[in-house]
Each structure stands twice: as structure tokens, then as C-alpha cells.
N, C-alpha and C positions, 0 to 999 in steps of 0.2 A: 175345349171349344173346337179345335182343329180338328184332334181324335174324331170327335162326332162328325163334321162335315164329312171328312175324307170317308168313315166308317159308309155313311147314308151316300156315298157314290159309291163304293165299292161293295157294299152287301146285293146288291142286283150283278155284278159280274161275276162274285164268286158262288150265286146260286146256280147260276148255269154254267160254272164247271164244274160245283161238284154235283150238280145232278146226275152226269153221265158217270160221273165217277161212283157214286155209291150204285148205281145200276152195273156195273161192271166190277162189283164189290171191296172195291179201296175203302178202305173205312181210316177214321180219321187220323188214329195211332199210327198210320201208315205214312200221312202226310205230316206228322209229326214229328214221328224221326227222320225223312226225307229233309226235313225244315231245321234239323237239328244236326244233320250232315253238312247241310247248306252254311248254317252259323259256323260250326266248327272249320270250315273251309276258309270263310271270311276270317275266322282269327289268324289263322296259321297265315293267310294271304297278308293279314297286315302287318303281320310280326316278321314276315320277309317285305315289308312295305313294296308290296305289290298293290299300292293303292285302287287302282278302278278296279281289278281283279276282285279286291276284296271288298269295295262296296258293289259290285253286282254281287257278288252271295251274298251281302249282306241284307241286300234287296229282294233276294229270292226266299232266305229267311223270312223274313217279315212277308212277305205275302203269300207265304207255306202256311207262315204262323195264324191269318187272317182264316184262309182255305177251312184250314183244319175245324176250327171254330166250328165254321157253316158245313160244315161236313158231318160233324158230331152231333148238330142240333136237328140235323137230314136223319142221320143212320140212330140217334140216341146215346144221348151224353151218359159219362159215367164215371165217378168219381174217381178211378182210379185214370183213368184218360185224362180227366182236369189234371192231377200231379201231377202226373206227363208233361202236359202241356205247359203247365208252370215251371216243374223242372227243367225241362230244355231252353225254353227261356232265361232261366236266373241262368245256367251254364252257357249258353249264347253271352247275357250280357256281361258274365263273368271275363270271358274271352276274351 
């Protein structure tokens, strides 16, 4: 129920970032392991309990993770981009 709320405010701000983004050719895999940099940062940051450190990447994550999404259904989703996406994920919350 949250998911939904927060998703339907936030699907209008990440369409017009990644508008300019797919015109300037980032495509999602792109934001995906950016997002996947982001998590990995946040582990390493909490495992030397560098607490806000690593919930701001934790938070950059998750809103990379959001991006990508609306980016892929912009430029053309594709199955091998979904395991991506999943993957970095599970290894993010693996972290």
C-alpha cells in the first residue's frame, strides 16, 4: 500500500529525468549498475558503521533502482536487463 503511494508520486519525477537521459543515450543497464555501485558503497559504508554515509547510498540505490525501471520501459525493456535488475538488487540486499 505504501509501495503504491510513494511509486504514483514518484513515477512523474523520474519520467522527466530519464527523459533527457535516454535522449542523451544512458540507457537503463547503465543506471543499473550505477545503482549497483551505489548499494555496494552502502554495504561497505555500514560494515565500517559509517551510518548516514551509508544510508545516503543506500538511498541513492533505491532511487537508481526506481530510475532504471522508467528508463527501460522509455528506451525498451528486455529480459536480460530485468536479471540485471533483479540481480543487483538480491546482491544489494544481500550486503
Amino acid at each position: 500500500m505504501v509501495d503504491a503511494t510513494v511509486r504514483r508520486r514518484l513515477t512523474p519525477v523520474y519520467a522527466r529525468v530519464a527523459g533527457p537521459l535516454a535522449a542523451a543515450g544512458v540507457r537503463a543497464w547503465h543506471v543499473t549498475a550505477l545503482g549497483l555501485a551505489a548499494g555496494a558503497a552502502a554495504s561497505v559504508l555500514a560494515a565500517l558503521e559509517l551510518w548516514p554515509a551509508a544510508l545516503a547510498a543506500l538511498l541513492v540505490n533505491r532511487a537508481l533502482d526506481g530510475l532504471d525501471g522508467v528508463l527501460a520501459r522509455m528506451c525498451g525493456a528486455s529480459a536480460l536487463g530485468g536479471f540485471a535488475d533483479f540481480a543487483a538488487d538480491l546482491a544489494v540486499y544481500g550486503g
